[in-house]
Structure formats: C-alpha cells, structure tokens
PDB file of N, CA, C and O in Angstrom:
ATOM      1  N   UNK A   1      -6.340 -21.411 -25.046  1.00  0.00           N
ATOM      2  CA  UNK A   1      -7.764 -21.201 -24.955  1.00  0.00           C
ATOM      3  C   UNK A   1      -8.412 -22.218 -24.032  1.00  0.00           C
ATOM      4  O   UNK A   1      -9.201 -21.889 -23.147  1.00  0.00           O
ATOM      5  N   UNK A   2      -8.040 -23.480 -24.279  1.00  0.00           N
ATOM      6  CA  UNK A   2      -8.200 -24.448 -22.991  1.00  0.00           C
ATOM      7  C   UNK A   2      -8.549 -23.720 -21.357  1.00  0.00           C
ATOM      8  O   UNK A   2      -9.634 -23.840 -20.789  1.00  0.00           O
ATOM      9  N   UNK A   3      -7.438 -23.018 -20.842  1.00  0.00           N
ATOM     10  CA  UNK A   3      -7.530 -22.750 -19.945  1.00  0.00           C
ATOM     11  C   UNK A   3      -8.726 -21.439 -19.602  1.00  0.00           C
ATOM     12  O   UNK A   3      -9.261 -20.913 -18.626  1.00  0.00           O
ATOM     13  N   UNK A   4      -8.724 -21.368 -20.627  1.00  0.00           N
ATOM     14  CA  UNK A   4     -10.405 -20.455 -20.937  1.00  0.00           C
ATOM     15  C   UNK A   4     -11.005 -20.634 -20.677  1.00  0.00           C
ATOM     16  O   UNK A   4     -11.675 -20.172 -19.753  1.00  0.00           O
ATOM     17  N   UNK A   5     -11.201 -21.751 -21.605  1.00  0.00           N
ATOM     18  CA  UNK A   5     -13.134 -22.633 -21.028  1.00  0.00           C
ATOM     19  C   UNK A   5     -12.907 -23.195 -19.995  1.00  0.00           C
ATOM     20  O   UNK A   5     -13.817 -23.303 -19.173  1.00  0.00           O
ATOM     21  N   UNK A   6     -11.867 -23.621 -19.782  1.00  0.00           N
ATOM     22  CA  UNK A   6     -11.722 -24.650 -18.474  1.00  0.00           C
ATOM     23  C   UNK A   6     -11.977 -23.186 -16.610  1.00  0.00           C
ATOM     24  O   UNK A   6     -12.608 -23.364 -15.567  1.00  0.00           O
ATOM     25  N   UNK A   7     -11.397 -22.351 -16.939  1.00  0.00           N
ATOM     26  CA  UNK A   7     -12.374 -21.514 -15.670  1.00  0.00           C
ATOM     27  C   UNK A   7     -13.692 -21.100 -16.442  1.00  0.00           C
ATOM     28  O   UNK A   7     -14.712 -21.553 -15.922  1.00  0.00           O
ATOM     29  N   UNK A   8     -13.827 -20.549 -17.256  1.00  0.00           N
ATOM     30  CA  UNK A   8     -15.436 -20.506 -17.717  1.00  0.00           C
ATOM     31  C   UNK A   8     -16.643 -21.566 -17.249  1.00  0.00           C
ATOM     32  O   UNK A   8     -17.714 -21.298 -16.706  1.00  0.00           O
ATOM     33  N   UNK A   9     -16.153 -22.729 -17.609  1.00  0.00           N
ATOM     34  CA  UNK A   9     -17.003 -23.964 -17.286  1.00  0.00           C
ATOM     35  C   UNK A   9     -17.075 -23.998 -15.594  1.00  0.00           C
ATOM     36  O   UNK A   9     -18.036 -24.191 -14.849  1.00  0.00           O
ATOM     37  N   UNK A  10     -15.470 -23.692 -15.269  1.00  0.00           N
ATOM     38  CA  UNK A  10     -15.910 -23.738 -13.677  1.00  0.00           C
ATOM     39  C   UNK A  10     -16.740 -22.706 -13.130  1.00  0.00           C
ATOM     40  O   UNK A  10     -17.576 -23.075 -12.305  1.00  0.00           O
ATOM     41  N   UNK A  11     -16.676 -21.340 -13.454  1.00  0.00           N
ATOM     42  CA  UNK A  11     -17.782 -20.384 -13.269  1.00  0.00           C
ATOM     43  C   UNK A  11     -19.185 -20.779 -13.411  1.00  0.00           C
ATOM     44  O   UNK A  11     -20.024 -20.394 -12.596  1.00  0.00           O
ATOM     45  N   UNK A  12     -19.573 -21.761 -14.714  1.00  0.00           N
ATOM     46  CA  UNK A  12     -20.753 -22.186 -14.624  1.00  0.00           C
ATOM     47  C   UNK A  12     -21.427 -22.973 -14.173  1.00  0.00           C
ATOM     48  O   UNK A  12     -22.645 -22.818 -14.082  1.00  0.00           O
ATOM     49  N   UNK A  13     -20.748 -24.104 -13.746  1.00  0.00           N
ATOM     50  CA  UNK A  13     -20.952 -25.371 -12.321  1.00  0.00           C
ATOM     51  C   UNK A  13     -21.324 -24.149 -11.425  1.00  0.00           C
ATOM     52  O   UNK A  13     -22.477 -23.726 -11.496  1.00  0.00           O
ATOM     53  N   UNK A  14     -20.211 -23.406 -10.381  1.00  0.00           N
ATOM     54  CA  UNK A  14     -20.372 -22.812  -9.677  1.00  0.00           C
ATOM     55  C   UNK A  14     -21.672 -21.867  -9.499  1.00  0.00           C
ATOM     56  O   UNK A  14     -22.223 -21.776  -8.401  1.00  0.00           O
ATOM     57  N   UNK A  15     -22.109 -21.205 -10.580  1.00  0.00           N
ATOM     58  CA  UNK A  15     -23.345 -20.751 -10.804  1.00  0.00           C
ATOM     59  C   UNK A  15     -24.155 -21.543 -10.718  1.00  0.00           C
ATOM     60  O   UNK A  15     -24.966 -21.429  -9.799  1.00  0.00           O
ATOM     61  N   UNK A  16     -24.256 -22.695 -11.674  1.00  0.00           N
ATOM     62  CA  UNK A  16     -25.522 -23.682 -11.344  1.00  0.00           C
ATOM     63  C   UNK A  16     -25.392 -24.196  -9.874  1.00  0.00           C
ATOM     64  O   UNK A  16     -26.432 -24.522  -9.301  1.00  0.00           O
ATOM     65  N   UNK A  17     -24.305 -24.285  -9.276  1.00  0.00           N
ATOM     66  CA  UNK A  17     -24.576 -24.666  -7.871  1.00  0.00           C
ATOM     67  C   UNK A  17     -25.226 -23.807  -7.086  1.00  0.00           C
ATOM     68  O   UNK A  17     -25.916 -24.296  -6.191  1.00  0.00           O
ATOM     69  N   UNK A  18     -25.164 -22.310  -7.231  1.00  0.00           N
ATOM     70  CA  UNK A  18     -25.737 -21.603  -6.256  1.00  0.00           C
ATOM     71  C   UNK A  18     -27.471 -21.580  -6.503  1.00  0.00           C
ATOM     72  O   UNK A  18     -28.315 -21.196  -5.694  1.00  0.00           O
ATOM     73  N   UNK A  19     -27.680 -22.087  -7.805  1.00  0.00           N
ATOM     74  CA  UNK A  19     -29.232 -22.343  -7.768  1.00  0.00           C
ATOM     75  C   UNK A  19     -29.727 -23.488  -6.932  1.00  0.00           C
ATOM     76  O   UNK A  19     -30.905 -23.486  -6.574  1.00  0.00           O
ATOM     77  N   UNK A  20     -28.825 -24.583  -6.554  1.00  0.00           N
ATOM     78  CA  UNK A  20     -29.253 -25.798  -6.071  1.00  0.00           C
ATOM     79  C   UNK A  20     -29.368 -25.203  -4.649  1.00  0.00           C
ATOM     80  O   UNK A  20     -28.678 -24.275  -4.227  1.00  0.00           O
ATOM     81  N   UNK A  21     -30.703 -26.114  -3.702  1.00  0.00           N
ATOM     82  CA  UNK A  21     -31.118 -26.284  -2.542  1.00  0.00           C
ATOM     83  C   UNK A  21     -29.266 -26.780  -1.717  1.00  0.00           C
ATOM     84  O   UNK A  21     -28.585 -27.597  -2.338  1.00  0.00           O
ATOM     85  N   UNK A  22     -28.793 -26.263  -0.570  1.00  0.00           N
ATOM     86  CA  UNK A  22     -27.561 -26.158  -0.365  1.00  0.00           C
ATOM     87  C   UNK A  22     -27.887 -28.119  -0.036  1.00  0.00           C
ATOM     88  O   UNK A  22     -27.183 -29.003  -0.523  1.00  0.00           O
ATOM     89  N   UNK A  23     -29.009 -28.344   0.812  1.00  0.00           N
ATOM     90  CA  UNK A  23     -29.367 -30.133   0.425  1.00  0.00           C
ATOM     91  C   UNK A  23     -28.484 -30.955  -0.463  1.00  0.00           C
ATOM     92  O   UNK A  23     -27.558 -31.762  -0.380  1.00  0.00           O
ATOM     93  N   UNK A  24     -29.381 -30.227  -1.537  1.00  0.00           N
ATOM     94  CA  UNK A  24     -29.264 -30.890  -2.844  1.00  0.00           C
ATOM     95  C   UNK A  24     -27.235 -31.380  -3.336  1.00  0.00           C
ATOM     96  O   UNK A  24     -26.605 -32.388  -3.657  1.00  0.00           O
ATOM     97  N   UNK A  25     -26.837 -29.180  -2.982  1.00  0.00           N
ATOM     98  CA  UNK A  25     -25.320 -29.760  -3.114  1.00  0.00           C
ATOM     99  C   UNK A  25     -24.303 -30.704  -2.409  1.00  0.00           C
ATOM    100  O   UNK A  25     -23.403 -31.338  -2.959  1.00  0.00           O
ATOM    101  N   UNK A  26     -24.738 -30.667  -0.585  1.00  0.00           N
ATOM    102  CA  UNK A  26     -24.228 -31.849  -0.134  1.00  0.00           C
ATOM    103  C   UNK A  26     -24.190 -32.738  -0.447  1.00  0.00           C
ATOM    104  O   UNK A  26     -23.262 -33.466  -0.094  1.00  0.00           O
ATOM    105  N   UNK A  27     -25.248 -33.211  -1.347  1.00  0.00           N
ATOM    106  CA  UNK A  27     -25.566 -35.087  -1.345  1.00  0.00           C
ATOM    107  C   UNK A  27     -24.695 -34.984  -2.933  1.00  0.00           C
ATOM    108  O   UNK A  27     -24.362 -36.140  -3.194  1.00  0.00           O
ATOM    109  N   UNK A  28     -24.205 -34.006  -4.095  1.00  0.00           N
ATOM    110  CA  UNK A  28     -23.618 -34.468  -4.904  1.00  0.00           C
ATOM    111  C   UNK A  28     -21.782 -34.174  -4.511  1.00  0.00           C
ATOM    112  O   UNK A  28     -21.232 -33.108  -4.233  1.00  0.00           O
ATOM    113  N   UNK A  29     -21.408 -35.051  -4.586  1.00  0.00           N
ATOM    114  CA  UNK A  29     -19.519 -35.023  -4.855  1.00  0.00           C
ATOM    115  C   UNK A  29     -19.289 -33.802  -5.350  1.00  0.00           C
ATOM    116  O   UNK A  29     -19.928 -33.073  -6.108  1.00  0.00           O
ATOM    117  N   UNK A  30     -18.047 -33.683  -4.674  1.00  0.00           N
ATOM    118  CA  UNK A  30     -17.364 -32.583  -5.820  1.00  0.00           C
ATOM    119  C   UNK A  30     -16.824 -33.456  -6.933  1.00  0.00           C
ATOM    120  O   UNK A  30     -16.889 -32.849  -8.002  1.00  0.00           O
ATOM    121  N   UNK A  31     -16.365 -34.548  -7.039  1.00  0.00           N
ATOM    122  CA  UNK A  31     -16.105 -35.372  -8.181  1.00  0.00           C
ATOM    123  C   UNK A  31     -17.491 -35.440  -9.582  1.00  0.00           C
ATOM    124  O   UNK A  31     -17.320 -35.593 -10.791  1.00  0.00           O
ATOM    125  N   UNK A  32     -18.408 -35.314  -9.041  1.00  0.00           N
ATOM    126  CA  UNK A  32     -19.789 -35.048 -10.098  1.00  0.00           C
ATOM    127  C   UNK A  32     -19.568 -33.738 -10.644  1.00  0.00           C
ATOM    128  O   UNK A  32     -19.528 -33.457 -11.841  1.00  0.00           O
ATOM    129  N   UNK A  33     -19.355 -32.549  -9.156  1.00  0.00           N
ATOM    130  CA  UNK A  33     -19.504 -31.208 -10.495  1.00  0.00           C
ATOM    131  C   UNK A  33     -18.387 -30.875 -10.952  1.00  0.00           C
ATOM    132  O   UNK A  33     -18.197 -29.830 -11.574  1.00  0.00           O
ATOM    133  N   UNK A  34     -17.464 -31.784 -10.677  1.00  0.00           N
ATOM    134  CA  UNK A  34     -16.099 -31.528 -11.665  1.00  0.00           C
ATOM    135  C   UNK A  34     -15.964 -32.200 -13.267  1.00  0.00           C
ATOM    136  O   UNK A  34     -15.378 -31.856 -14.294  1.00  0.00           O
ATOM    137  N   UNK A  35     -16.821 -33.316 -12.880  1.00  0.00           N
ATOM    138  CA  UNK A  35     -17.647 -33.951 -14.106  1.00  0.00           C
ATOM    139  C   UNK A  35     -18.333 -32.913 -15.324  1.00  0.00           C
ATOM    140  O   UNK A  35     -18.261 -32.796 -16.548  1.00  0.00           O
ATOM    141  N   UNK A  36     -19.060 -32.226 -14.143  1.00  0.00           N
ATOM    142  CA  UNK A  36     -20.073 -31.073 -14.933  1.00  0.00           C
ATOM    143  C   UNK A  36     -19.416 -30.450 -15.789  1.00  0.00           C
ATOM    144  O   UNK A  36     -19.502 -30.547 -17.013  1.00  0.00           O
ATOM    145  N   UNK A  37     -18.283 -29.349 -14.757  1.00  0.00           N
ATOM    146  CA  UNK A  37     -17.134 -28.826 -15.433  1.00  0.00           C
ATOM    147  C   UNK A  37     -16.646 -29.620 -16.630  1.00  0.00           C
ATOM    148  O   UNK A  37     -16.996 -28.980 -17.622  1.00  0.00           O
ATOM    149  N   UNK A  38     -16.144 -30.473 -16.914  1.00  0.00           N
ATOM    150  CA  UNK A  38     -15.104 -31.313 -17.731  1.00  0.00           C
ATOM    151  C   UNK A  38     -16.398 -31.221 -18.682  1.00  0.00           C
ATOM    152  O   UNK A  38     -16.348 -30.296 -19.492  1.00  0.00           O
ATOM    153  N   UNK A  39     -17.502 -31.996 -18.714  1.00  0.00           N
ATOM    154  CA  UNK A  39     -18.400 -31.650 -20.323  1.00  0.00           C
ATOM    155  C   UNK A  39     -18.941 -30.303 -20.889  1.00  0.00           C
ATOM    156  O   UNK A  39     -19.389 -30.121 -22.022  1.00  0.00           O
ATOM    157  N   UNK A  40     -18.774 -29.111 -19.568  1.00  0.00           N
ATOM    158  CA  UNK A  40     -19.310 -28.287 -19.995  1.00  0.00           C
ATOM    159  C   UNK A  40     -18.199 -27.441 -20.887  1.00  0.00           C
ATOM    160  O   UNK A  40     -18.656 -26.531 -21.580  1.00  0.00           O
ATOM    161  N   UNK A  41     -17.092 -27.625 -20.911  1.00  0.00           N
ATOM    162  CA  UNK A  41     -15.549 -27.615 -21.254  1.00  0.00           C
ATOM    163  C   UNK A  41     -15.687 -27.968 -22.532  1.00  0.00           C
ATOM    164  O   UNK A  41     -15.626 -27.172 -23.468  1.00  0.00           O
ATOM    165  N   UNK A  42     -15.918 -29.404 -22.651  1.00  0.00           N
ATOM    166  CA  UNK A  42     -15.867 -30.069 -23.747  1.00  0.00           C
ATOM    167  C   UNK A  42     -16.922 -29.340 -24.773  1.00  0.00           C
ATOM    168  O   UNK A  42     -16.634 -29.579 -25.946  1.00  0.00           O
ATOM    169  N   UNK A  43     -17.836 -28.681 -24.637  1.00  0.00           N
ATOM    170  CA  UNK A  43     -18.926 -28.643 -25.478  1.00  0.00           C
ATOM    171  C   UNK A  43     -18.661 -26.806 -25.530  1.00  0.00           C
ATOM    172  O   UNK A  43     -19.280 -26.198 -26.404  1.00  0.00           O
ATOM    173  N   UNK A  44     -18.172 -26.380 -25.024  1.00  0.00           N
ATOM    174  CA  UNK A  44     -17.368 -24.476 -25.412  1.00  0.00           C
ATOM    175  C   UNK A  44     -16.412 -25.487 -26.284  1.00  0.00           C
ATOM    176  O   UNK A  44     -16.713 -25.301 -27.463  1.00  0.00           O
ATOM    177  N   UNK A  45     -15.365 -26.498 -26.182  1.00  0.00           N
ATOM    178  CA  UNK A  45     -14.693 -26.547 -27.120  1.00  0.00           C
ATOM    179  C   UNK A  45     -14.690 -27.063 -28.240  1.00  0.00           C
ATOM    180  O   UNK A  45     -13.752 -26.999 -29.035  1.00  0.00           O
ATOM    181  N   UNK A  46     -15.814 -27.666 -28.426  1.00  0.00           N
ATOM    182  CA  UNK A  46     -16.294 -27.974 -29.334  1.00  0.00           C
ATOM    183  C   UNK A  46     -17.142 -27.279 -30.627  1.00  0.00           C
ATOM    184  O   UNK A  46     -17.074 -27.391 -31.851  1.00  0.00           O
ATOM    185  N   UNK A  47     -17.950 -26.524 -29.715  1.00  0.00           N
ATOM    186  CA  UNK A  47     -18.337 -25.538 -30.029  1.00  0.00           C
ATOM    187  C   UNK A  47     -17.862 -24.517 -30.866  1.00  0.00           C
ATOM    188  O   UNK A  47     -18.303 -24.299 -31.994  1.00  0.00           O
ATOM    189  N   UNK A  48     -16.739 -23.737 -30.179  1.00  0.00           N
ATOM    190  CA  UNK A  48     -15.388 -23.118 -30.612  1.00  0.00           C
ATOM    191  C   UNK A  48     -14.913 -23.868 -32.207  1.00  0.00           C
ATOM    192  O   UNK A  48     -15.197 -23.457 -33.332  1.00  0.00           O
ATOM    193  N   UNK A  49     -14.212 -24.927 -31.868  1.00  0.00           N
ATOM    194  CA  UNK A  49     -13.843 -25.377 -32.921  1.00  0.00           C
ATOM    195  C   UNK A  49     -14.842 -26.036 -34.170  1.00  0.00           C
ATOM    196  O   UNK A  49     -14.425 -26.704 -35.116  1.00  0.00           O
ATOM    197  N   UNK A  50     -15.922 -25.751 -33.969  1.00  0.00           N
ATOM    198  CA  UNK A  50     -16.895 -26.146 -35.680  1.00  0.00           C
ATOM    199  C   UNK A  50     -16.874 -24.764 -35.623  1.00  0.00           C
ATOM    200  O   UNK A  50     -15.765 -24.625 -36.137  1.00  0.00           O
ATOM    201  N   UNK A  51     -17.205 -23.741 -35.418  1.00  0.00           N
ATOM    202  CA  UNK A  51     -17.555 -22.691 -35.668  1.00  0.00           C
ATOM    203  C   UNK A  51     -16.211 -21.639 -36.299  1.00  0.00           C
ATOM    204  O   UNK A  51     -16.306 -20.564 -36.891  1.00  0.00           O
ATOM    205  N   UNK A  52     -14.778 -22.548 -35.847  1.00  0.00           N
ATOM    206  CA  UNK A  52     -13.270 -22.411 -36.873  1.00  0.00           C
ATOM    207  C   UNK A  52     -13.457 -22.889 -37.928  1.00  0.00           C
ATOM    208  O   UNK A  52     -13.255 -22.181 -38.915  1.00  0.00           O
ATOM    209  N   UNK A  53     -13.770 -23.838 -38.044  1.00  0.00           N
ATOM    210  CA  UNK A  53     -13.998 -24.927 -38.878  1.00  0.00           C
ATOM    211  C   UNK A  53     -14.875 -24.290 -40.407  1.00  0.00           C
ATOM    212  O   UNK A  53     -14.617 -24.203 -41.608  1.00  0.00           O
ATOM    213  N   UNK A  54     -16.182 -23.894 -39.355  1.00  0.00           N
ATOM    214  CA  UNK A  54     -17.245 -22.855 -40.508  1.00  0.00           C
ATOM    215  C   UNK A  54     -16.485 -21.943 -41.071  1.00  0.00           C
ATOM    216  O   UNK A  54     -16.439 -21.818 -42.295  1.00  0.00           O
ATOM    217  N   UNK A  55     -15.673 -21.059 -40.093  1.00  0.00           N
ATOM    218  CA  UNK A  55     -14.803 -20.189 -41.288  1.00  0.00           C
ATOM    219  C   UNK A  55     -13.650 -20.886 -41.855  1.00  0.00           C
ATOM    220  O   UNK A  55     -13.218 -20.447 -42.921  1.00  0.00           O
ATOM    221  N   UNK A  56     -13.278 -21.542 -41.511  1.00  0.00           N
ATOM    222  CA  UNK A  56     -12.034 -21.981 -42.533  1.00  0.00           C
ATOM    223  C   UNK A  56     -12.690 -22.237 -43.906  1.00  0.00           C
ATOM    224  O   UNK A  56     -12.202 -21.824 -44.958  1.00  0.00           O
ATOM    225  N   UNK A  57     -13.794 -22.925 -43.820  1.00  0.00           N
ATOM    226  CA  UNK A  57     -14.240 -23.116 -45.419  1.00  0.00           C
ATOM    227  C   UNK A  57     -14.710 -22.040 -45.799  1.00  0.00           C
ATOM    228  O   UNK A  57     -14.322 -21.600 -46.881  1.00  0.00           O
ATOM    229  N   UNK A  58     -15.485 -21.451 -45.178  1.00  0.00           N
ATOM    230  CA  UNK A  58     -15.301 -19.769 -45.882  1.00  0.00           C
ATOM    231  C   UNK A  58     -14.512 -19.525 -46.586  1.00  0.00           C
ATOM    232  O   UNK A  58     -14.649 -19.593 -47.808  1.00  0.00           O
ATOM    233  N   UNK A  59     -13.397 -19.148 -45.949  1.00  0.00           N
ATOM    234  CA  UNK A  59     -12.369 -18.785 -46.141  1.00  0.00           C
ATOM    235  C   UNK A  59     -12.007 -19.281 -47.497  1.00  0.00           C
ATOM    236  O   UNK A  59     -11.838 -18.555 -48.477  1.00  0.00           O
ATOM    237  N   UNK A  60     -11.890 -20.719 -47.470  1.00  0.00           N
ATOM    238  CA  UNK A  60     -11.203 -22.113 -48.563  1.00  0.00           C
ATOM    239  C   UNK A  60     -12.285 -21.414 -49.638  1.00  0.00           C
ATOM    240  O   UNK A  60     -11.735 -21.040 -50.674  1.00  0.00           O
ATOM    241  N   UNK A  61     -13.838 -21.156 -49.564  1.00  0.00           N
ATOM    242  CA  UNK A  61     -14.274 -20.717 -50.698  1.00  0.00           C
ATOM    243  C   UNK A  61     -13.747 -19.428 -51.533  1.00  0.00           C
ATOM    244  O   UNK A  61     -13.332 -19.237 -52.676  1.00  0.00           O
ATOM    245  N   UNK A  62     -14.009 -18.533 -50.214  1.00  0.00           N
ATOM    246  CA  UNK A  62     -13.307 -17.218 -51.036  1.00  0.00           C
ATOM    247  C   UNK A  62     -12.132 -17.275 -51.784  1.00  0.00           C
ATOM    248  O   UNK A  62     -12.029 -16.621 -52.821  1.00  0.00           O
ATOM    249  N   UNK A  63     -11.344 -17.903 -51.418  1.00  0.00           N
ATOM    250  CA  UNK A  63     -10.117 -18.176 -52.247  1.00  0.00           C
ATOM    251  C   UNK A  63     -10.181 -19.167 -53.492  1.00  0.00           C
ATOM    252  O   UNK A  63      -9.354 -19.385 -54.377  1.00  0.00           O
ATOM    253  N   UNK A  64     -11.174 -19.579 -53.308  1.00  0.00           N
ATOM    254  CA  UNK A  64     -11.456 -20.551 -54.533  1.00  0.00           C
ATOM    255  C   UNK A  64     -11.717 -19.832 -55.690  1.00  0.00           C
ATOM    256  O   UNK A  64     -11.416 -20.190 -56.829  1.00  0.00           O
ATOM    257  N   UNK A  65     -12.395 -18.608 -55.307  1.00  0.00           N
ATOM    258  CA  UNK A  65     -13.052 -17.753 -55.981  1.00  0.00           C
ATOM    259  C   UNK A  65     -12.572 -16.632 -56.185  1.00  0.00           C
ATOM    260  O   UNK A  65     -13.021 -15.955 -57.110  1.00  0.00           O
ATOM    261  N   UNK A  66     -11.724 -16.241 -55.518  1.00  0.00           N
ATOM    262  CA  UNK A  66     -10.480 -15.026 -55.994  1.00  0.00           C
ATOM    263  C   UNK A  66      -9.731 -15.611 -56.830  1.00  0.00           C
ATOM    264  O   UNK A  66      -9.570 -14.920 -57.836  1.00  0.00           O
ATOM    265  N   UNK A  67      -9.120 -16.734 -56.855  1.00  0.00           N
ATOM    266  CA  UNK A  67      -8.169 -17.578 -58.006  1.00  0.00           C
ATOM    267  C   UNK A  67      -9.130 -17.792 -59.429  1.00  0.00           C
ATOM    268  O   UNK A  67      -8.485 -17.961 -60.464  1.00  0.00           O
ATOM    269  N   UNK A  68     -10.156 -17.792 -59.502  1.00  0.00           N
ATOM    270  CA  UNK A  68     -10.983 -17.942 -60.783  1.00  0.00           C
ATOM    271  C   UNK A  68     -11.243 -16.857 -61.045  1.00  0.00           C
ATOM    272  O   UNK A  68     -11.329 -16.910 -62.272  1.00  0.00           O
ATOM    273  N   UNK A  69     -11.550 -15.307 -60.599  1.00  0.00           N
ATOM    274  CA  UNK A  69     -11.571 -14.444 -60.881  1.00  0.00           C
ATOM    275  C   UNK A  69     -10.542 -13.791 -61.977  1.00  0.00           C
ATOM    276  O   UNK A  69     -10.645 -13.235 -63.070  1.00  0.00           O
ATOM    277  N   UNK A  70      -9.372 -14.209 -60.973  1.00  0.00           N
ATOM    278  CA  UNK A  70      -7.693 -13.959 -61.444  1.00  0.00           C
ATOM    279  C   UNK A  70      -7.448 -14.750 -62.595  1.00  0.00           C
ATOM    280  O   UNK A  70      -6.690 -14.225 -63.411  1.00  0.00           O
ATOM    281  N   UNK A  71      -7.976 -16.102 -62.936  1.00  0.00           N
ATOM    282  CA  UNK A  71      -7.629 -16.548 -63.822  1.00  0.00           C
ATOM    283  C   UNK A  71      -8.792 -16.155 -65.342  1.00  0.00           C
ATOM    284  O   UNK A  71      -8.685 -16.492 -66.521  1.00  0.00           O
ATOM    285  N   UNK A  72      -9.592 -15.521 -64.797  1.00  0.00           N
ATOM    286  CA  UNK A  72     -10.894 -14.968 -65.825  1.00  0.00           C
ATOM    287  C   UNK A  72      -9.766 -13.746 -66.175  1.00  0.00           C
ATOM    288  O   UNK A  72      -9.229 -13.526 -67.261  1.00  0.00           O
ATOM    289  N   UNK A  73      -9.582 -12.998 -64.835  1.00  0.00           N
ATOM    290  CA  UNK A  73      -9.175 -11.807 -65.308  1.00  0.00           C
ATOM    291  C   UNK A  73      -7.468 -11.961 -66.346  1.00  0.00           C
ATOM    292  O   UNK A  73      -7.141 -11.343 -67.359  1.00  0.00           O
ATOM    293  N   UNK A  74      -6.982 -12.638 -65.846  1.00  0.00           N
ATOM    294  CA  UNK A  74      -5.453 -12.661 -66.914  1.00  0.00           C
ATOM    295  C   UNK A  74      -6.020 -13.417 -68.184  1.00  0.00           C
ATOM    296  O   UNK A  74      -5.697 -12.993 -69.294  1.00  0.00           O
ATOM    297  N   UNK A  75      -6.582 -14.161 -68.107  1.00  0.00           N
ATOM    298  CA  UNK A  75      -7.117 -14.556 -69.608  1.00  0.00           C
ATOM    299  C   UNK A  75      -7.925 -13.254 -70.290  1.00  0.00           C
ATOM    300  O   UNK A  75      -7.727 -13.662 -71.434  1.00  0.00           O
ATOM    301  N   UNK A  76      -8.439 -12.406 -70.437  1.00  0.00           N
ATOM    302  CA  UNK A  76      -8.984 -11.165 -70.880  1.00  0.00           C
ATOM    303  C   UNK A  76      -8.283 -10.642 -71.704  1.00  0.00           C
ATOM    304  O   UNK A  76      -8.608  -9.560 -72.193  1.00  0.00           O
TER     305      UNK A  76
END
C-alpha cells in the first residue's frame, strides 16, 4: 500500500504544482516538493492506519459481545 500513497502523494505535489505561478515553481527545489510528497505520504498513511485501527476495535468489541451473548446463551 506504501507504494500507493507514495504515487498518490506524487500526483498531488504535481497537481499543486500546476496551480503555482511557473515563477513560483522555479525558485522551489525539486528536493522541497519531494519533501511535500514524503508528508503528504505520511499523513494518507497515517490516516489509513487510525482509521484500521477504528475498526479493529470494532471489531475487538463485537466479539466481546458475541462471546457474552454465547455465554448468556449456553448458560440458559
């Protein structure tokens, strides 16, 4: 998935570059919007992963709660 966000993020530098005055992009490095890239990376993957995270405990609940069910229900 890495390599996911990692062209995703570059698609979106690249987009935000075509809004910039072509000026503006000369005077920044490509070492800056590779920068861009690399946090904008970081924050899809971050992103990504709390939002695993949100379902895993989901998840950890529902099962918390199917096992007490099961144990309501065999005690009956």
């Amino acid at each position: 998935m890495t390599e996911r966000f990692r062209k995703h993020a570059e698609e979106i530098t690249e987009t935000f570059k075509g809004f910039l005055p072509p000026e503006v992009v000369a005077q920044v490095s490509d070492e800056h919007f590779d920068e861009l890239s690399m946090m904008i990376e970081s924050a899809l993957s971050a992103s990504v992963l709390q939002h695993i995270e949100d379902i895993a405990d989901r998840f950890g609940s529902l099962a918390e709660k199917v096992r007490k069910e099961g144990q309501r229900y065999d005690s009956a």
